[in-house]
Biopython code that builds the backbone (N, CA, C, O; Angstrom):
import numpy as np
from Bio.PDB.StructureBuilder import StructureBuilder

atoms = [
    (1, "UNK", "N", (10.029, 13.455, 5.581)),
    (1, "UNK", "CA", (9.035, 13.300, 6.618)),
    (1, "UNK", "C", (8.654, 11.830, 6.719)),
    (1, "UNK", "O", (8.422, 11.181, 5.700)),
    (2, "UNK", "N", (8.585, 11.282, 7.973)),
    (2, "UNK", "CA", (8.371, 9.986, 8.685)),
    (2, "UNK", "C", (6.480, 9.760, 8.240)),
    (2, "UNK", "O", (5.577, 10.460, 8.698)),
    (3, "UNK", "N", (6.336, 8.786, 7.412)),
    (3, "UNK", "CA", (4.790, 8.607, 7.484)),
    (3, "UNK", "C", (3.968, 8.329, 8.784)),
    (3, "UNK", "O", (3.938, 7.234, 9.346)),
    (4, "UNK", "N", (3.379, 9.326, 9.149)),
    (4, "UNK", "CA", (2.549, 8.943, 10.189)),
    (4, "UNK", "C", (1.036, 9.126, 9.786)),
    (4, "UNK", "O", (0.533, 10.162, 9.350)),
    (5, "UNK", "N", (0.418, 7.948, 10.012)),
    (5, "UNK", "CA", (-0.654, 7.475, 9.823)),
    (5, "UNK", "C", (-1.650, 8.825, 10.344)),
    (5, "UNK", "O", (-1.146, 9.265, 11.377)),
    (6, "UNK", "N", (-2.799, 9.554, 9.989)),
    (6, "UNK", "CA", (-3.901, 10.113, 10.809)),
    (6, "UNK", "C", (-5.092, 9.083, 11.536)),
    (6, "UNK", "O", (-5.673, 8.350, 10.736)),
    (7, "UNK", "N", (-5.315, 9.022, 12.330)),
    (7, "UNK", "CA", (-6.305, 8.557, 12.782)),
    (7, "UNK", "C", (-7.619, 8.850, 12.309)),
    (7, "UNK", "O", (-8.520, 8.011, 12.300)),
    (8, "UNK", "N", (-7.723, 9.853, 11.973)),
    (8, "UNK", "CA", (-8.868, 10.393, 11.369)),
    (8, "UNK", "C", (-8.923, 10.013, 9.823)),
    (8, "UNK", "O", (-9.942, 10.198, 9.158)),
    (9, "UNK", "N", (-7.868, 9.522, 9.350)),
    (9, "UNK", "CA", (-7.688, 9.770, 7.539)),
    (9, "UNK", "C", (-6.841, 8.261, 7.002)),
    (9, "UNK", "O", (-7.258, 7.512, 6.119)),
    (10, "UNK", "N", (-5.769, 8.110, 7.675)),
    (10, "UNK", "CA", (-5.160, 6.683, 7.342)),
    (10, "UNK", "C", (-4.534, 5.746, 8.785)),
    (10, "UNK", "O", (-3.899, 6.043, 9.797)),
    (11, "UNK", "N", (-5.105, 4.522, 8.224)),
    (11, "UNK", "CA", (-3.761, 4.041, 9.208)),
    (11, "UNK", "C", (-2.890, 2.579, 8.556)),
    (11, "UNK", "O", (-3.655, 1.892, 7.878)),
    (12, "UNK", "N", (-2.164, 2.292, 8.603)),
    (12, "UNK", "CA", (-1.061, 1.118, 8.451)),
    (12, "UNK", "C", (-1.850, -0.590, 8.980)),
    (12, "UNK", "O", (-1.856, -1.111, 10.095)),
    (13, "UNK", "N", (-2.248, -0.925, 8.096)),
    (13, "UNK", "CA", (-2.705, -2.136, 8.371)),
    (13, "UNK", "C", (-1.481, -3.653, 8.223)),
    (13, "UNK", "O", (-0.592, -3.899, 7.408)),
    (14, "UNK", "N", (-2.023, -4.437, 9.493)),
    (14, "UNK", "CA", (-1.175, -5.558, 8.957)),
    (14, "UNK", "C", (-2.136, -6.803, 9.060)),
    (14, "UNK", "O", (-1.764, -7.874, 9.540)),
    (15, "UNK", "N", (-3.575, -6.545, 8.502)),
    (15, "UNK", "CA", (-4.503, -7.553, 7.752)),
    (15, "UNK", "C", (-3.684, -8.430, 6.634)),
    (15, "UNK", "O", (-2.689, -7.733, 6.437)),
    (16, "UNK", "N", (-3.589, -9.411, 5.925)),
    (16, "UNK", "CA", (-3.557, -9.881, 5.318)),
    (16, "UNK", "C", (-4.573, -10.953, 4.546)),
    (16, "UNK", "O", (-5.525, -11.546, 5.053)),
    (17, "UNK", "N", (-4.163, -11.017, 3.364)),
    (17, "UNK", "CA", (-5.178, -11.904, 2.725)),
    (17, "UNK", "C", (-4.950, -13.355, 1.969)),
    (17, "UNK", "O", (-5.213, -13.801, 0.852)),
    (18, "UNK", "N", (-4.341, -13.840, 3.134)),
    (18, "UNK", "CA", (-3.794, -15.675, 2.265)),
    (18, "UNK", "C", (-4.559, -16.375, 1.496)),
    (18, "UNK", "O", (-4.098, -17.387, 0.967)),
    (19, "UNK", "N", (-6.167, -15.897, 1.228)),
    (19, "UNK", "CA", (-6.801, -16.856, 0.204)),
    (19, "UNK", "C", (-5.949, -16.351, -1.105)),
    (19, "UNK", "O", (-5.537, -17.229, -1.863)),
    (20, "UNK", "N", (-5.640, -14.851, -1.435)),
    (20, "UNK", "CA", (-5.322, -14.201, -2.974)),
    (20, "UNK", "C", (-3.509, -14.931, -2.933)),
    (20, "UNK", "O", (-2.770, -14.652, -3.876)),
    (21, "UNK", "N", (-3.149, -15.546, -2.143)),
    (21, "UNK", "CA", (-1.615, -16.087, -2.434)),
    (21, "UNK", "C", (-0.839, -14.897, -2.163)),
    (21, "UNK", "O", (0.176, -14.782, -2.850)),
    (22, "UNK", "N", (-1.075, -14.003, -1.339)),
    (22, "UNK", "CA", (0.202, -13.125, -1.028)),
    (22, "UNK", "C", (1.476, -13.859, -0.151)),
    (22, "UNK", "O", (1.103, -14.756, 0.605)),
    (23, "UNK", "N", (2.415, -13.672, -0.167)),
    (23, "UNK", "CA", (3.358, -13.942, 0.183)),
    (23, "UNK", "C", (4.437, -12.833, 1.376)),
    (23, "UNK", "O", (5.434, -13.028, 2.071)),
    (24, "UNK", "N", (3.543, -11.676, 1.081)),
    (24, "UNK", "CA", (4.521, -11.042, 2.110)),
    (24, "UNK", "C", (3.655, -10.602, 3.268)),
    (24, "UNK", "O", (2.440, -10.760, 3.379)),
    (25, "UNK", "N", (4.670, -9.898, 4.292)),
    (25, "UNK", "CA", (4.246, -9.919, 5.551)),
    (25, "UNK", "C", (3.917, -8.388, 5.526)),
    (25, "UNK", "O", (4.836, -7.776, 4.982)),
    (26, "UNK", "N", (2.706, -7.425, 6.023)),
    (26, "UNK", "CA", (2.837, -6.248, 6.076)),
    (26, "UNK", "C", (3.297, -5.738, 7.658)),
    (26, "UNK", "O", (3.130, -6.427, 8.665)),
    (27, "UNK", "N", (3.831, -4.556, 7.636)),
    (27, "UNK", "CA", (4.428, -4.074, 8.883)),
    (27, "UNK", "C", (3.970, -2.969, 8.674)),
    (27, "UNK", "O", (3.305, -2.563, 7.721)),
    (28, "UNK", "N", (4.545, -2.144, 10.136)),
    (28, "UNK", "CA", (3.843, -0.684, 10.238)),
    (28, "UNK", "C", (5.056, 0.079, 9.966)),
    (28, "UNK", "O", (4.942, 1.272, 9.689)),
    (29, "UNK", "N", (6.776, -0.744, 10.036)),
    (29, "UNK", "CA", (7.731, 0.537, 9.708)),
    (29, "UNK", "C", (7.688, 1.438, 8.599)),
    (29, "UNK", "O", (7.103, 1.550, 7.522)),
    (30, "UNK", "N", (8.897, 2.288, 9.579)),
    (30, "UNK", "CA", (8.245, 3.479, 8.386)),
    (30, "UNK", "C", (9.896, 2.966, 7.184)),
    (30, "UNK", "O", (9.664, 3.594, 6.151)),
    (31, "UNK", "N", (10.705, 2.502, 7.055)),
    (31, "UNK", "CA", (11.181, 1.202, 5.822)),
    (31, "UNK", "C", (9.883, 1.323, 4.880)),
    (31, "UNK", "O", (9.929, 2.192, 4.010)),
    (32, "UNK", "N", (8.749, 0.537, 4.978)),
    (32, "UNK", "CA", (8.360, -0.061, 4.382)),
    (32, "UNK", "C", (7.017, 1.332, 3.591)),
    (32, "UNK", "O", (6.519, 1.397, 2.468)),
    (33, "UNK", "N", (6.878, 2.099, 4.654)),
    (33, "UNK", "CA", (5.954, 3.454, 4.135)),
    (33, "UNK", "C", (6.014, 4.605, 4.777)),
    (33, "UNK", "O", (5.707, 4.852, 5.943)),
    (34, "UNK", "N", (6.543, 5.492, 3.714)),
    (34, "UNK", "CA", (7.286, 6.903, 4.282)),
    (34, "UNK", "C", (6.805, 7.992, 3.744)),
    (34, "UNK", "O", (5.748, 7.492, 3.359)),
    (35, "UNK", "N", (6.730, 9.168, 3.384)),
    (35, "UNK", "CA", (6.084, 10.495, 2.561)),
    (35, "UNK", "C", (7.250, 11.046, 2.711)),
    (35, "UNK", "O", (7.967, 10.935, 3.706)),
    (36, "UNK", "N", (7.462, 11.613, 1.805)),
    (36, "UNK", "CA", (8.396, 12.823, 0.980)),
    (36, "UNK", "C", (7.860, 13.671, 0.251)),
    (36, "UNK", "O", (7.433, 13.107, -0.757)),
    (37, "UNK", "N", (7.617, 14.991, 0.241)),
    (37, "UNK", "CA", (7.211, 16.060, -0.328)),
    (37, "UNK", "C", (5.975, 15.607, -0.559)),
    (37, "UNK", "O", (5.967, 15.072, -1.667)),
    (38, "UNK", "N", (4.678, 15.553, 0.075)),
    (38, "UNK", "CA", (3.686, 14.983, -0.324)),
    (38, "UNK", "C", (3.212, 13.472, -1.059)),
    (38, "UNK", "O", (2.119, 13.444, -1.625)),
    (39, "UNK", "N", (4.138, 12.134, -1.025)),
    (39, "UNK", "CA", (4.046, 11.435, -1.503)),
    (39, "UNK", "C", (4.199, 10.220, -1.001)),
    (39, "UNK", "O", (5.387, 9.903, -0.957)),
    (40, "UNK", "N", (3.638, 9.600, -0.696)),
    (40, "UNK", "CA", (3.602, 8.341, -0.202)),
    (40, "UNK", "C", (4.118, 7.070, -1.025)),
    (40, "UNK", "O", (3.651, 6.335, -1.896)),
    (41, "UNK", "N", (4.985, 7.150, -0.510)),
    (41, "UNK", "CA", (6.188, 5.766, -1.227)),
    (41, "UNK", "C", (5.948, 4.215, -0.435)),
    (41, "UNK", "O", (6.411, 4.259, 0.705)),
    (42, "UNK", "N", (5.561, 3.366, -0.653)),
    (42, "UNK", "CA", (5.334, 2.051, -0.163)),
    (42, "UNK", "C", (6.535, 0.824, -0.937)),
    (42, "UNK", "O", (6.396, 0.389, -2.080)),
    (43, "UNK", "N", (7.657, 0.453, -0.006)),
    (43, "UNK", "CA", (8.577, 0.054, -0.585)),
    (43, "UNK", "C", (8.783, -0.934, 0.179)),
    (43, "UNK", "O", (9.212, -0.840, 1.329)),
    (44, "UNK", "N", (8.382, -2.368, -0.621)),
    (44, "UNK", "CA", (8.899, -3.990, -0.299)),
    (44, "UNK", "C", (10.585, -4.185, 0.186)),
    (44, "UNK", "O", (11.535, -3.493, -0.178)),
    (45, "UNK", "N", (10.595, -5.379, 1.136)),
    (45, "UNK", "CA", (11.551, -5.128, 1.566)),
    (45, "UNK", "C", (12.147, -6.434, 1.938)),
    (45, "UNK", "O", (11.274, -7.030, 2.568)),
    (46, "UNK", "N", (13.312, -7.231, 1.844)),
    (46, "UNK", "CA", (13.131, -8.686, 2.136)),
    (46, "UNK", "C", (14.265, -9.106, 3.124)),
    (46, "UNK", "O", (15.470, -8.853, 3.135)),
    (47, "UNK", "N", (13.631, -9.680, 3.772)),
    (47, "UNK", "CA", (14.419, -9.537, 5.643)),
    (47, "UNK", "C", (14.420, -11.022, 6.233)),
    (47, "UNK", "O", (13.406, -11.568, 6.669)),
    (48, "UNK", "N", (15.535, -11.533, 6.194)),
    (48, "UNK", "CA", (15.565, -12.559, 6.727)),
    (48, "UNK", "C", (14.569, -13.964, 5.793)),
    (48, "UNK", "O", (13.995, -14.938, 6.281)),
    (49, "UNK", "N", (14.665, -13.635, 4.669)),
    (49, "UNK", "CA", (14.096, -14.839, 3.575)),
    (49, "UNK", "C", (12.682, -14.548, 3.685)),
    (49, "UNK", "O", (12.109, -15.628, 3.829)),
    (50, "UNK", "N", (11.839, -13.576, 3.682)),
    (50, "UNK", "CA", (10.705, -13.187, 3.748)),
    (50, "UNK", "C", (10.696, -11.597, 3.686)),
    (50, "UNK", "O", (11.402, -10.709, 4.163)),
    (51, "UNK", "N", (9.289, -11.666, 2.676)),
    (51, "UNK", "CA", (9.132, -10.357, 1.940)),
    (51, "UNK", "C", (8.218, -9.324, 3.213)),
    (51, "UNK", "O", (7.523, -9.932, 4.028)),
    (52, "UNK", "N", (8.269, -8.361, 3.256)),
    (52, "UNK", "CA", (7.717, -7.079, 3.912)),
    (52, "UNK", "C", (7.106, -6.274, 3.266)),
    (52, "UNK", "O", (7.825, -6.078, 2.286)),
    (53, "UNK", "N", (6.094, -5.576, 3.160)),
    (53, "UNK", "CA", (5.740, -4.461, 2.822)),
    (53, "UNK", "C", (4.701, -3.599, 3.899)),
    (53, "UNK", "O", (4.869, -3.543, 5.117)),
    (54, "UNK", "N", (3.595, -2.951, 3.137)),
    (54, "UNK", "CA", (2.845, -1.753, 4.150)),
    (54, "UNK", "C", (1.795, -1.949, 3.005)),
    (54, "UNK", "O", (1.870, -2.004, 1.778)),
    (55, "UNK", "N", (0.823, -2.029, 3.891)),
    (55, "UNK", "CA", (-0.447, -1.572, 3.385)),
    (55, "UNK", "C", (-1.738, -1.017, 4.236)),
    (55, "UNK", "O", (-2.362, -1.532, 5.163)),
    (56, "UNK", "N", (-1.916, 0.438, 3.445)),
    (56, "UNK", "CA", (-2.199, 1.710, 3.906)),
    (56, "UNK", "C", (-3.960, 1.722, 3.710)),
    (56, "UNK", "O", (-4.522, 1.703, 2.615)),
    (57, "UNK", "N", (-4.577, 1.754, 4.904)),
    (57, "UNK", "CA", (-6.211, 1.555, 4.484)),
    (57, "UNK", "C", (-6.906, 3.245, 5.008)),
    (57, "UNK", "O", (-6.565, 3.759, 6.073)),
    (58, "UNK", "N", (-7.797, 3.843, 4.136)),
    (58, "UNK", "CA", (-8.671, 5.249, 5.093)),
    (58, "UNK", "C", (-9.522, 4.607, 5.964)),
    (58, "UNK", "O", (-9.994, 3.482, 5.803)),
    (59, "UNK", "N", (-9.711, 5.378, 6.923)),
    (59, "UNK", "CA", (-10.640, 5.581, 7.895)),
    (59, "UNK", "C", (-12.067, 6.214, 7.976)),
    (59, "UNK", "O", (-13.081, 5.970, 8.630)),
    (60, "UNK", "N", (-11.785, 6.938, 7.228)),
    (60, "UNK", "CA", (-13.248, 8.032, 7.040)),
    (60, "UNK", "C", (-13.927, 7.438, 6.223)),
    (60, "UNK", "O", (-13.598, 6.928, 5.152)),
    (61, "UNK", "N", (-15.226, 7.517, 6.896)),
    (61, "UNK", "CA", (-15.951, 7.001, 6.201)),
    (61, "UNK", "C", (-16.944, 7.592, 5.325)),
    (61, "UNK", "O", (-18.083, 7.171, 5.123)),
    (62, "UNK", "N", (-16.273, 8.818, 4.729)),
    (62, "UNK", "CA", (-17.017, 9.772, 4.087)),
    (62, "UNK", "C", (-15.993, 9.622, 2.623)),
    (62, "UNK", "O", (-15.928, 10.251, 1.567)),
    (63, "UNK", "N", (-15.449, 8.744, 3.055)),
    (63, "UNK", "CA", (-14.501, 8.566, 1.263)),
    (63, "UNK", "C", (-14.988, 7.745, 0.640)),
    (63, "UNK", "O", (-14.822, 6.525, 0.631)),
    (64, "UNK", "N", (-15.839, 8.616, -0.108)),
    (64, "UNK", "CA", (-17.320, 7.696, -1.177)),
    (64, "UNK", "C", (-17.053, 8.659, -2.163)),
    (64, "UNK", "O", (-16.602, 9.739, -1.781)),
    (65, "UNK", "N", (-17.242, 8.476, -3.323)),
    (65, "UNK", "CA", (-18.027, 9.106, -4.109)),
    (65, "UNK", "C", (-19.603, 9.975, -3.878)),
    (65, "UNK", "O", (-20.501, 9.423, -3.242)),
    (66, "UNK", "N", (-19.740, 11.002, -4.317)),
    (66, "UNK", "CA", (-21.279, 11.483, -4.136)),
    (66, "UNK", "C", (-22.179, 10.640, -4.955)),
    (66, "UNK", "O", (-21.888, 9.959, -5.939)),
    (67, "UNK", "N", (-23.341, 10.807, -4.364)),
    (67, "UNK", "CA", (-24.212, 10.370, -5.069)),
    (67, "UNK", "C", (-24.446, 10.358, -6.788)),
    (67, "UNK", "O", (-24.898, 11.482, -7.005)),
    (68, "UNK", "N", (-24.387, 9.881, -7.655)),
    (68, "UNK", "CA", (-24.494, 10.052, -9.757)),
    (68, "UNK", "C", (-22.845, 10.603, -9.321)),
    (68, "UNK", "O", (-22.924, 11.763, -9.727)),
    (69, "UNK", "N", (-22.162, 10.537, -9.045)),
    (69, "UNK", "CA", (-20.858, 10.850, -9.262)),
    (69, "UNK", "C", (-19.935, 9.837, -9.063)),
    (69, "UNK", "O", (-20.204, 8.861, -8.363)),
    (70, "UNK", "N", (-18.644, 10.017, -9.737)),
    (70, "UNK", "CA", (-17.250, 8.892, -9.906)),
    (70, "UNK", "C", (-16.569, 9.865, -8.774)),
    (70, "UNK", "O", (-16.615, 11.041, -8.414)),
    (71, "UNK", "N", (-15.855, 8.543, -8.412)),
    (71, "UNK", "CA", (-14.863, 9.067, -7.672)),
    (71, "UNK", "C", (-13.314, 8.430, -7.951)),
    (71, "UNK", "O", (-13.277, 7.209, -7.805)),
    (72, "UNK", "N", (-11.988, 9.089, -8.343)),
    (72, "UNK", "CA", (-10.963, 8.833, -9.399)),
    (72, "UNK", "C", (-10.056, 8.513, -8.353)),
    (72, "UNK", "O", (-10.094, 9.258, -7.374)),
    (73, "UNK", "N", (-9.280, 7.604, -8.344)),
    (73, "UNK", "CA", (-7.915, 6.927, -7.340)),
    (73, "UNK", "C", (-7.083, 7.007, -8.268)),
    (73, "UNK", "O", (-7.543, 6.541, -9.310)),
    (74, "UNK", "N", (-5.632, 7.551, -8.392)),
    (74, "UNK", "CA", (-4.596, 7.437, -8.820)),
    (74, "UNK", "C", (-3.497, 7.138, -8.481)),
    (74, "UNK", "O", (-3.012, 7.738, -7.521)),
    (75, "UNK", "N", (-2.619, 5.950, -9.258)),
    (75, "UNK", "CA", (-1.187, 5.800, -8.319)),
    (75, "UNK", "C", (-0.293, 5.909, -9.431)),
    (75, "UNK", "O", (-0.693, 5.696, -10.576)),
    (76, "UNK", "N", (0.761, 6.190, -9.202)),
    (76, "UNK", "CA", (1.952, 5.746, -9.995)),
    (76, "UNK", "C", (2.761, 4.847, -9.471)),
    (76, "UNK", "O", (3.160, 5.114, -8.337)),
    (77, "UNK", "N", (3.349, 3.264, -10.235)),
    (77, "UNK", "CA", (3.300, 2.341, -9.682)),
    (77, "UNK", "C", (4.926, 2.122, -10.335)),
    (77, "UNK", "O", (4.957, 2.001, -11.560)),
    (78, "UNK", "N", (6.001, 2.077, -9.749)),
    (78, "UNK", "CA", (7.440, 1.832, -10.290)),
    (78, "UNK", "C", (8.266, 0.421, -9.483)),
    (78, "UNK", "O", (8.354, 0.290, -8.262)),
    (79, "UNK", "N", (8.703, -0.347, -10.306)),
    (79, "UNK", "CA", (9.142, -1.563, -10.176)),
    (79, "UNK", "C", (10.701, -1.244, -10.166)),
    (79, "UNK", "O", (11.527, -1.930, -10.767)),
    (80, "UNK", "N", (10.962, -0.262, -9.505)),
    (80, "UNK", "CA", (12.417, 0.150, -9.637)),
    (80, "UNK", "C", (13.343, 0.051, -10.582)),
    (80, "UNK", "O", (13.038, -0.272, -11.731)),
    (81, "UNK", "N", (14.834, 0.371, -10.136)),
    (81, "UNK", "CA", (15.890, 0.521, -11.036)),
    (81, "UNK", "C", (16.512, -0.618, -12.007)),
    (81, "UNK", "O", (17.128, -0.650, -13.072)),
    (82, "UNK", "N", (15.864, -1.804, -10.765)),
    (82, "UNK", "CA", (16.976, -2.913, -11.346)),
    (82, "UNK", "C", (16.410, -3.761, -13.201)),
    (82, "UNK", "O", (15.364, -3.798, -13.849)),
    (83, "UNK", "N", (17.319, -4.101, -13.316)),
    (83, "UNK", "CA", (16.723, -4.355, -15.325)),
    (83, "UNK", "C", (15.967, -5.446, -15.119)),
    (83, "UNK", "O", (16.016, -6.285, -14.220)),
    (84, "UNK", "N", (15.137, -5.324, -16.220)),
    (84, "UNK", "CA", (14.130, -6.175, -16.401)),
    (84, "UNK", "C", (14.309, -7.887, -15.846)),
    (84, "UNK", "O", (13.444, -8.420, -15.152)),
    (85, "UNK", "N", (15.460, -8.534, -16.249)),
    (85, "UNK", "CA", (16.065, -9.646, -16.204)),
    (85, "UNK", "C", (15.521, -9.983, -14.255)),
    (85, "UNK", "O", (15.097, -11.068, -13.856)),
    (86, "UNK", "N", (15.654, -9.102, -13.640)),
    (86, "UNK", "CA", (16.074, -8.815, -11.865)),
    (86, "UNK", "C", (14.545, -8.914, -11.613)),
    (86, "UNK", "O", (14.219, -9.670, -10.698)),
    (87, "UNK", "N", (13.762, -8.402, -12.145)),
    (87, "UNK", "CA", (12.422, -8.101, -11.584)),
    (87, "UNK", "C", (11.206, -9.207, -11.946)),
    (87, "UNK", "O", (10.053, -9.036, -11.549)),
    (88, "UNK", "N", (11.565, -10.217, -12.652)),
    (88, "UNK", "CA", (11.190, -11.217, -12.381)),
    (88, "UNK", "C", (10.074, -11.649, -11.550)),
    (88, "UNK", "O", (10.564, -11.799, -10.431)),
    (89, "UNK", "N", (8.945, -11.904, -11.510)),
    (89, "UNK", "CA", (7.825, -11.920, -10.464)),
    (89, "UNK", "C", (7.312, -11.243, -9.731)),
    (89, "UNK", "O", (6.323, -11.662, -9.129)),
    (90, "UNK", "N", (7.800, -9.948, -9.515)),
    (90, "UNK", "CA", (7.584, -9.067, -9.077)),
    (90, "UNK", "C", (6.086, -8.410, -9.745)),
    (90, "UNK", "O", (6.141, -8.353, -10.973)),
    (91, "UNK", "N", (4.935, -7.971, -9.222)),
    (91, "UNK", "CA", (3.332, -8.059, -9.669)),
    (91, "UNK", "C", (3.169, -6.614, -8.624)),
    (91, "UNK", "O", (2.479, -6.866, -7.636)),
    (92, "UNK", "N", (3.542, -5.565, -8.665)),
    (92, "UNK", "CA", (2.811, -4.350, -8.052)),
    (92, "UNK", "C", (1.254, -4.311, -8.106)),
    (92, "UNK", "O", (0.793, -4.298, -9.247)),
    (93, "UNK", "N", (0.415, -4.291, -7.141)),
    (93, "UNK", "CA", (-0.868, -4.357, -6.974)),
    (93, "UNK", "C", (-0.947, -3.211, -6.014)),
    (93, "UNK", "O", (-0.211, -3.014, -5.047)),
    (94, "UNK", "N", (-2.366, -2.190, -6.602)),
    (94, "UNK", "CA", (-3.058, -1.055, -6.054)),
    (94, "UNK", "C", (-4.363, -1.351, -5.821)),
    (94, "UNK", "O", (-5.008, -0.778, -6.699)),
    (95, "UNK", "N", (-5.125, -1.979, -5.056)),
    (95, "UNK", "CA", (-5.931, -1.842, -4.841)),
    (95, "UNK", "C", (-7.356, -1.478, -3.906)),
    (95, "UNK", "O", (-7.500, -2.011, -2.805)),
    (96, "UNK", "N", (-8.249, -0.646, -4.388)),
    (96, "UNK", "CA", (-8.739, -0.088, -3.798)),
    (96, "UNK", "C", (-10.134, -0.620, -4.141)),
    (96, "UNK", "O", (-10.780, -0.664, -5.188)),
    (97, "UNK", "N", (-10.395, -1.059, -2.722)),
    (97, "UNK", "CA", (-11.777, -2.183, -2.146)),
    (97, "UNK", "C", (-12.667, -1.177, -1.367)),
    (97, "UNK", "O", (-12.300, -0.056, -1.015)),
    (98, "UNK", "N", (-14.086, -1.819, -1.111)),
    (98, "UNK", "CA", (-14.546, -1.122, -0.219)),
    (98, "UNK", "C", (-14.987, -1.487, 1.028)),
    (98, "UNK", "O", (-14.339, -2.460, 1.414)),
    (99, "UNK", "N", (-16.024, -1.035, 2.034)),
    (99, "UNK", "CA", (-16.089, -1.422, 3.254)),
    (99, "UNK", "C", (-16.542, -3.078, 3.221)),
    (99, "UNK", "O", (-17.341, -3.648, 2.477)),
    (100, "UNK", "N", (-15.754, -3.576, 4.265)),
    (100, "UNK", "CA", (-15.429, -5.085, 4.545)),
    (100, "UNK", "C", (-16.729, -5.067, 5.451)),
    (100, "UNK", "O", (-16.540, -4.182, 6.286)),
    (101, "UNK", "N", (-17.982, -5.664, 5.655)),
    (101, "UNK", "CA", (-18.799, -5.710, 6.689)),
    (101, "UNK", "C", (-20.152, -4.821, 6.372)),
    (101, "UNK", "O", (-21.045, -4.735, 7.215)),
]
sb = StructureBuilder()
sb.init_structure("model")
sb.init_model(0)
sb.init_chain("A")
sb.init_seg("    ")
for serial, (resi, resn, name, xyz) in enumerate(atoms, 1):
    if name == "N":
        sb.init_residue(resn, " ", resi, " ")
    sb.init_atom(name, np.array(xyz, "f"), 0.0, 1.0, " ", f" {name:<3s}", serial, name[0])
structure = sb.get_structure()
């Protein structure tokens, strides 16, 4: 299954943040963020001497924690197949910020 964003729940941002030194460009293809059996795979991609990826922000603004309560984000974060030697600089970052404004 083709990731398609909900309007109501997610959408595909291509904000970026050049003060933190990112280097890649985000896009909305679905290359770069796709779902399979429930899972949202976000996979860098390097095109023409410049890096690509996707980054996925909610919408609702009811994705808080309750009140005296935690609220738990989980990812599993894989730097792929290639051996250690290959992956070299490579820095997987998950992060989850809150409302900008």
């Amino acid at each position: 299954m083709v990731f398609q964003p909900s309007s109501i729940k997610l959408r595909q941002s291509l904000m970026s943040y050049r003060g933190t030194g990112e280097v890649e460009t985000y896009t909305t293809s679905t290359k770069n963020a796709a779902t399979a059996n429930g899972v949202l795979s976000i996979t860098p991609s390097y095109v023409n001497g410049q890096w690509q990826s996707a980054r996925i922000e909610t919408v609702r603004g009811d994705f808080m924690a309750q009140p005296g309560k935690r609220l738990i984000i989980e990812a599993s974060i894989s730097l792929g197949t290639n051996p250690a030697s290959k992956q070299l600089g490579i820095w997987p970052a998950f992060w989850a910020l809150g409302m900008i404004g």
